[in-house]
MIMAR-54653 format. One record per atom (N, C-alpha, C): atom name; x, y, z; residue in one letter; chain. Coordinates in steps of 0.1 Angstrom, whole numbers. Layout:
<atoms>
+------+-------+-------+-------+------+-------+
| name |     u |     v |     w | resn | chain |
+------+-------+-------+-------+------+-------+
|   CA |     X |     Y |     Z |    A |     A |
...
+------+-------+-------+-------+------+-------+
</atoms>
This chain:
<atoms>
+------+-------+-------+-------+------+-------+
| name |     u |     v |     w | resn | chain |
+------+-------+-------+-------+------+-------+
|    N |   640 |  -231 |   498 |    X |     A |
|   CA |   641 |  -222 |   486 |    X |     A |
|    C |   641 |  -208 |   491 |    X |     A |
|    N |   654 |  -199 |   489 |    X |     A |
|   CA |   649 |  -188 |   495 |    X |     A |
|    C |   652 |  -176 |   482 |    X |     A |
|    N |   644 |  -166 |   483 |    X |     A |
|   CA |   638 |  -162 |   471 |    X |     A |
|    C |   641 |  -143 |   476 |    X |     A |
|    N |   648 |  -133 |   467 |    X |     A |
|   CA |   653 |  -125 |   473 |    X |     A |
|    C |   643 |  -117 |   468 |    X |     A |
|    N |   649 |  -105 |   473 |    X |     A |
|   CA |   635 |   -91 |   474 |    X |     A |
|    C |   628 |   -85 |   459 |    X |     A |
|    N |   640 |   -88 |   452 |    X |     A |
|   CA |   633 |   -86 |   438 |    X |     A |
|    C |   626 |   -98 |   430 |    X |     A |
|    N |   632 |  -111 |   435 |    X |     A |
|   CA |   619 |  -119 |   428 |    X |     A |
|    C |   606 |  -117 |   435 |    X |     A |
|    N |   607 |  -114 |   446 |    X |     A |
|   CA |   594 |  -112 |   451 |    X |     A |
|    C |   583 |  -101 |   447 |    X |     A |
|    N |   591 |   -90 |   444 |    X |     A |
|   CA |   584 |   -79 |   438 |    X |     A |
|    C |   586 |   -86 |   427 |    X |     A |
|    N |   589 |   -94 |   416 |    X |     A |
|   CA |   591 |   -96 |   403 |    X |     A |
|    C |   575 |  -105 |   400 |    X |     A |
|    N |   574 |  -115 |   412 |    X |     A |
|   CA |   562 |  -123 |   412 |    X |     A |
|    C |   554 |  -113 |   413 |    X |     A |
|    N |   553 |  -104 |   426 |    X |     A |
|   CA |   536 |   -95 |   429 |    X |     A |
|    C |   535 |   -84 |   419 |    X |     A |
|    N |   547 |   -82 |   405 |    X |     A |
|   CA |   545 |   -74 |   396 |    X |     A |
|    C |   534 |   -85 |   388 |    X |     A |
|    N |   537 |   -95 |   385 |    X |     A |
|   CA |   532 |  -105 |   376 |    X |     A |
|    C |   524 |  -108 |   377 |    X |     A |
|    N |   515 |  -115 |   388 |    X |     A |
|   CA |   508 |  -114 |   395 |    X |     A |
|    C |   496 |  -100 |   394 |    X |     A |
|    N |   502 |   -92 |   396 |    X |     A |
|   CA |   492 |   -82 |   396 |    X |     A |
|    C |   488 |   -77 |   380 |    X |     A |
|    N |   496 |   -78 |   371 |    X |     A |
|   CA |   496 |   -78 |   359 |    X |     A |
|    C |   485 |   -84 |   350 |    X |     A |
|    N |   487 |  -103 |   360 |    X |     A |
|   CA |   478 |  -112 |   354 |    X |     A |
|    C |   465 |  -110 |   357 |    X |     A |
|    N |   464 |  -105 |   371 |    X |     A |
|   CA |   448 |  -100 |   379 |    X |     A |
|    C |   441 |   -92 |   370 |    X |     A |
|    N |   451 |   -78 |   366 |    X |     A |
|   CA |   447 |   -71 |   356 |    X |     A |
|    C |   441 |   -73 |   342 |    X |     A |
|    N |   451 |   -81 |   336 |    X |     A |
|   CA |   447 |   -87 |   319 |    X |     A |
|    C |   434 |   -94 |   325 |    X |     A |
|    N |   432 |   -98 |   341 |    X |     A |
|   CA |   417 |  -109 |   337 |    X |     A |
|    C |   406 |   -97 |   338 |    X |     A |
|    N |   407 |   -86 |   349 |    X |     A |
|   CA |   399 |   -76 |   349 |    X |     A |
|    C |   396 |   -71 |   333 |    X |     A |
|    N |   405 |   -68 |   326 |    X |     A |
|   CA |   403 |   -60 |   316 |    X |     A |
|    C |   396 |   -70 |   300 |    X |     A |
|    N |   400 |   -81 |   304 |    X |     A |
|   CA |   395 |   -92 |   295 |    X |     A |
|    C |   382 |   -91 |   298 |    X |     A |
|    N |   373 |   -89 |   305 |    X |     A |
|   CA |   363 |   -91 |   314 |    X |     A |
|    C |   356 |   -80 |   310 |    X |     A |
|    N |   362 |   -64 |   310 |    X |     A |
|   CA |   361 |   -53 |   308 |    X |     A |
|    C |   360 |   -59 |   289 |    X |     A |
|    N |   364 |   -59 |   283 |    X |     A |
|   CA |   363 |   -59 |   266 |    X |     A |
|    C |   351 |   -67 |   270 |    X |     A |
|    N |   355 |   -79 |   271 |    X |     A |
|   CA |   340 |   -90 |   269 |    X |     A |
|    C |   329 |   -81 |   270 |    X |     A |
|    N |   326 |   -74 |   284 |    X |     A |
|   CA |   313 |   -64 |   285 |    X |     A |
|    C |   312 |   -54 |   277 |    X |     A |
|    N |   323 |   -50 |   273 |    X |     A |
|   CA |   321 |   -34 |   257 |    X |     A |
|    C |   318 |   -43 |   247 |    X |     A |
|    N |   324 |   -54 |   245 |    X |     A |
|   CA |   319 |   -62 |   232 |    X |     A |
|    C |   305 |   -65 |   226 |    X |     A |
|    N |   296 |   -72 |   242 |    X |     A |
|   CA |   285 |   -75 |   240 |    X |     A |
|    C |   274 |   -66 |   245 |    X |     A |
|    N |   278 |   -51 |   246 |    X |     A |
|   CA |   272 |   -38 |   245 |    X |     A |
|    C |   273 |   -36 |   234 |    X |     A |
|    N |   282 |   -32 |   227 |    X |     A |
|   CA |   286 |   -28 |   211 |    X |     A |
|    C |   275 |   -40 |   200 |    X |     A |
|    N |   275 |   -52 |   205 |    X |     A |
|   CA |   268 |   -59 |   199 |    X |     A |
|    C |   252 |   -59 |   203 |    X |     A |
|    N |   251 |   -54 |   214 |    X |     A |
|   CA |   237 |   -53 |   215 |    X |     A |
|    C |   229 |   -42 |   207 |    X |     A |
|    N |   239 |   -29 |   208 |    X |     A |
|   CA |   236 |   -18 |   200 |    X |     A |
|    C |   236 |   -17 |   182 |    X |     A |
|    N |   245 |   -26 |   185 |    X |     A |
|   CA |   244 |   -28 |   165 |    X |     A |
|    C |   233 |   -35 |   163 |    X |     A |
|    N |   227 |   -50 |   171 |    X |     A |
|   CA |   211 |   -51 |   170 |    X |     A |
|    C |   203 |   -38 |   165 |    X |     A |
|    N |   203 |   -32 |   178 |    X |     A |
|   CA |   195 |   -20 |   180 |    X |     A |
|    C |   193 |   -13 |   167 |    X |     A |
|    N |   204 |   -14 |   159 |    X |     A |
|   CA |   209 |    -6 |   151 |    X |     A |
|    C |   202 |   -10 |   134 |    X |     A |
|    N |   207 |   -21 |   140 |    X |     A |
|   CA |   201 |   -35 |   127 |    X |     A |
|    C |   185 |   -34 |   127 |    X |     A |
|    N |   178 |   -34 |   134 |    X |     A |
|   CA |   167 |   -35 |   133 |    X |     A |
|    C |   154 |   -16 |   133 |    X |     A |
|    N |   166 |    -7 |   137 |    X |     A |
|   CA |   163 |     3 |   138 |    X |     A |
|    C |   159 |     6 |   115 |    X |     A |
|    N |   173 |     0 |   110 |    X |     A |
|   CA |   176 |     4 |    99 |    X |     A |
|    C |   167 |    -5 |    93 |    X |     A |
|    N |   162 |   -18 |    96 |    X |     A |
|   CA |   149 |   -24 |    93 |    X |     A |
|    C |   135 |   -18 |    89 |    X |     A |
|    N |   136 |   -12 |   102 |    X |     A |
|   CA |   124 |    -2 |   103 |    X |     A |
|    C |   124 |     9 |    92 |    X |     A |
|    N |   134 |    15 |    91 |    X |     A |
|   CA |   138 |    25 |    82 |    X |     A |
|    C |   132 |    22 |    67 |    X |     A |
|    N |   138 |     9 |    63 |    X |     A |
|   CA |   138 |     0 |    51 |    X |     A |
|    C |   123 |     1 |    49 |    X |     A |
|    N |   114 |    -2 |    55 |    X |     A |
|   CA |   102 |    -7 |    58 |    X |     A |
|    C |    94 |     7 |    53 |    X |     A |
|    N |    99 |    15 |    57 |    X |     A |
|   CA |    95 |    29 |    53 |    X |     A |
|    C |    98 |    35 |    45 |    X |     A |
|    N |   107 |    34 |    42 |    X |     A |
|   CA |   109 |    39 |    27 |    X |     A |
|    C |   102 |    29 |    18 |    X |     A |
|    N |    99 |    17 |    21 |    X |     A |
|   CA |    94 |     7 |     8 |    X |     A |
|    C |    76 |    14 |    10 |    X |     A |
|    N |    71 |    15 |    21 |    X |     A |
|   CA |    59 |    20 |    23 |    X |     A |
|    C |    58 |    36 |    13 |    X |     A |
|    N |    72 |    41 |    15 |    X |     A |
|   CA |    73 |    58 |     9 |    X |     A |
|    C |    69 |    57 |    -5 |    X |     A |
|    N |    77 |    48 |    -9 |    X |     A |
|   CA |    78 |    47 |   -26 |    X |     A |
|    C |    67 |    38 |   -29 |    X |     A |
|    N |    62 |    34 |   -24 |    X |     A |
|   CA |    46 |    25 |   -27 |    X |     A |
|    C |    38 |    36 |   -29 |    X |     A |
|    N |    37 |    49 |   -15 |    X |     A |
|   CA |    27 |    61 |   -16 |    X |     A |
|    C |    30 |    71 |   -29 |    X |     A |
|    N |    44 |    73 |   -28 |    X |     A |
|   CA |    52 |    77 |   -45 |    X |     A |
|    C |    43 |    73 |   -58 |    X |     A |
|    N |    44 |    58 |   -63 |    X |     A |
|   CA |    39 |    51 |   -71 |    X |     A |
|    C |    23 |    56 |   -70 |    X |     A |
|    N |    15 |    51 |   -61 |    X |     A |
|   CA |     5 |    57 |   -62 |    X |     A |
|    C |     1 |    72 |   -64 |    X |     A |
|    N |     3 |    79 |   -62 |    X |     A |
|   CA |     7 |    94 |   -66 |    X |     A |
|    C |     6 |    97 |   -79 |    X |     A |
|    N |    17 |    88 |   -83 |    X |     A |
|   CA |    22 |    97 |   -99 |    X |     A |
|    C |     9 |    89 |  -104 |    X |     A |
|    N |     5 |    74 |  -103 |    X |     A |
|   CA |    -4 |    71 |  -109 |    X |     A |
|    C |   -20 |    80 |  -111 |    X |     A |
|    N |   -21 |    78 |   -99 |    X |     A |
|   CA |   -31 |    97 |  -100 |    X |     A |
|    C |   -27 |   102 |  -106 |    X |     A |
|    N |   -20 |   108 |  -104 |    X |     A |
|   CA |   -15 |   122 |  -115 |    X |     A |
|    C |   -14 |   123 |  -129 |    X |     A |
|    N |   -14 |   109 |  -131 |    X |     A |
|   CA |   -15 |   104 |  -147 |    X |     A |
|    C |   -30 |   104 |  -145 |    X |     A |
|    N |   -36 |   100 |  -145 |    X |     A |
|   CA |   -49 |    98 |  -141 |    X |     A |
|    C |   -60 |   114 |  -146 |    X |     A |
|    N |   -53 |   115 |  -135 |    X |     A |
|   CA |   -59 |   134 |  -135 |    X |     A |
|    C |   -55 |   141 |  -147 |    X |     A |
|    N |   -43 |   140 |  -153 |    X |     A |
|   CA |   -35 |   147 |  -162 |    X |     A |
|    C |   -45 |   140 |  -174 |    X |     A |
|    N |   -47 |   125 |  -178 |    X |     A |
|   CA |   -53 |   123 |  -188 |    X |     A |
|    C |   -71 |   128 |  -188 |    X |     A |
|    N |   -79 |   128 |  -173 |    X |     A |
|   CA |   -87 |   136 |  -177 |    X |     A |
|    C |   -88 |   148 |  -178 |    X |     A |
|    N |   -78 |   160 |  -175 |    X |     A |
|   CA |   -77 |   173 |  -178 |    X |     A |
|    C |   -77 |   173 |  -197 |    X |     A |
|    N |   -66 |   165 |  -206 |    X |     A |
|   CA |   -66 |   166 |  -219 |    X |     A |
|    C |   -79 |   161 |  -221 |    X |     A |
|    N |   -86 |   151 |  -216 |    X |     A |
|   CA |   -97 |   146 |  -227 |    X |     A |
|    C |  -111 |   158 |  -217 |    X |     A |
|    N |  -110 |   163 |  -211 |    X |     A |
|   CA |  -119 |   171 |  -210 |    X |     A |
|    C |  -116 |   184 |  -221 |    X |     A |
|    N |  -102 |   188 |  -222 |    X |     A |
|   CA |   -96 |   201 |  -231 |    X |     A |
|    C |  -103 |   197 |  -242 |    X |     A |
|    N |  -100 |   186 |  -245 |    X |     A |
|   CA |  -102 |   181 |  -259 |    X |     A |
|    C |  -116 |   184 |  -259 |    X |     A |
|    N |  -120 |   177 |  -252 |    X |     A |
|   CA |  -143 |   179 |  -251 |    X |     A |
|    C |  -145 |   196 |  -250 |    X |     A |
|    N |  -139 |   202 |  -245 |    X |     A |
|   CA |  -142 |   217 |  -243 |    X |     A |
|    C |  -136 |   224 |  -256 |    X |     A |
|    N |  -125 |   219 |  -264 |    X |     A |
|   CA |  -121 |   228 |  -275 |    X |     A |
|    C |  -129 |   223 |  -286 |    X |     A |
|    N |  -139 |   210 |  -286 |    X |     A |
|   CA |  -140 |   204 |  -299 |    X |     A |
|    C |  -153 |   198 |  -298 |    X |     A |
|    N |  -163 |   200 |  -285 |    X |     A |
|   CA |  -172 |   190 |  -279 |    X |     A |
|    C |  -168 |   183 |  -288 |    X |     A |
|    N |  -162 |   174 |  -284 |    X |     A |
|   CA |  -158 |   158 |  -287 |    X |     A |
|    C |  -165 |   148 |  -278 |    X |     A |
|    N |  -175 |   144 |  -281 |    X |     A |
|   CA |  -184 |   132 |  -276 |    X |     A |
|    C |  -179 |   119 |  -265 |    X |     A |
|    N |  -171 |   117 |  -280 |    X |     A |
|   CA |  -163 |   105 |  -273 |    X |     A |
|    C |  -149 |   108 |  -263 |    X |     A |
|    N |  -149 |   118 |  -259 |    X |     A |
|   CA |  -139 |   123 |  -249 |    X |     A |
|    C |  -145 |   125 |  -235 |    X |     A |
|    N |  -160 |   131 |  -241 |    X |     A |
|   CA |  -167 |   135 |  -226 |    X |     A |
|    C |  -173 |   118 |  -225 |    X |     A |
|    N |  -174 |   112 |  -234 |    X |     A |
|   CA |  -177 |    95 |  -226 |    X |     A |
|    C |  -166 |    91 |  -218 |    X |     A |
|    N |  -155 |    92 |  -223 |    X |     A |
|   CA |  -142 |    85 |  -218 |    X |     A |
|    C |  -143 |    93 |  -202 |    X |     A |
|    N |  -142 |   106 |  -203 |    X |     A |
|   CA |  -145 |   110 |  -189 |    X |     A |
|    C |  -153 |   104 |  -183 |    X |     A |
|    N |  -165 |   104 |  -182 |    X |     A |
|   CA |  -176 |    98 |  -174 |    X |     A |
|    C |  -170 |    83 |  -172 |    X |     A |
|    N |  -166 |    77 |  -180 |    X |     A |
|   CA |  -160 |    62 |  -179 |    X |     A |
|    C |  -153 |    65 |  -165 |    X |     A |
|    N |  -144 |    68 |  -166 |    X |     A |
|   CA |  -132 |    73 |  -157 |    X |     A |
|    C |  -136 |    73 |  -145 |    X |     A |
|    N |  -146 |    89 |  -140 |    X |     A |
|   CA |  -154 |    88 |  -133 |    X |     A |
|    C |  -162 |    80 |  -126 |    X |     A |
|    N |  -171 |    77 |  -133 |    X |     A |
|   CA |  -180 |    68 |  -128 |    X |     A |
|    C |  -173 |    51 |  -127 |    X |     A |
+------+-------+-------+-------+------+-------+
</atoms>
């Protein structure tokens, strides 16, 4: 079988082609399972995140609840201070104590 100068370069074109698609197939596979390790990263970074914001809004919640807290003994002391109202300065001490 004899095989002239351009099948020959036609083969070591092909050939080198196919070498290539396996290099570069090889090359994706490894950006793939970087890309996918980093989206872990990523996944579990935004976990974290989650985690803290639910901790944020728990410290939130607690807050305003003081604040209601404090706000209601501010009026029932006003009230005891504009009216000595008895039963306002007990409710305070309740509170307090």
């Amino acid at each position: 079988m004899n095989m002239s100068f351009e099948e020959y370069a036609v083969m070591a074109i092909n050939h080198h082609i196919e070498e290539r698609n396996k290099y570069l197939k090889k090359e994706i596979k490894a950006k793939e399972e970087e890309i996918q390790a980093i989206d872990e990263k990523i996944q579990a970074k935004e976990e974290e995140i989650q985690a803290i914001d639910e901790k944020i809004q728990t410290k939130e919640e607690e807050i305003q609840a003081k604040e209601e807290k404090i706000n209601k003994i501010r009026k029932l002391f006003k009230d005891f201070c504009e009216n000595e109202d008895e039963e306002a300065m007990n409710t305070i001490k309740s509170i307090l104590l």
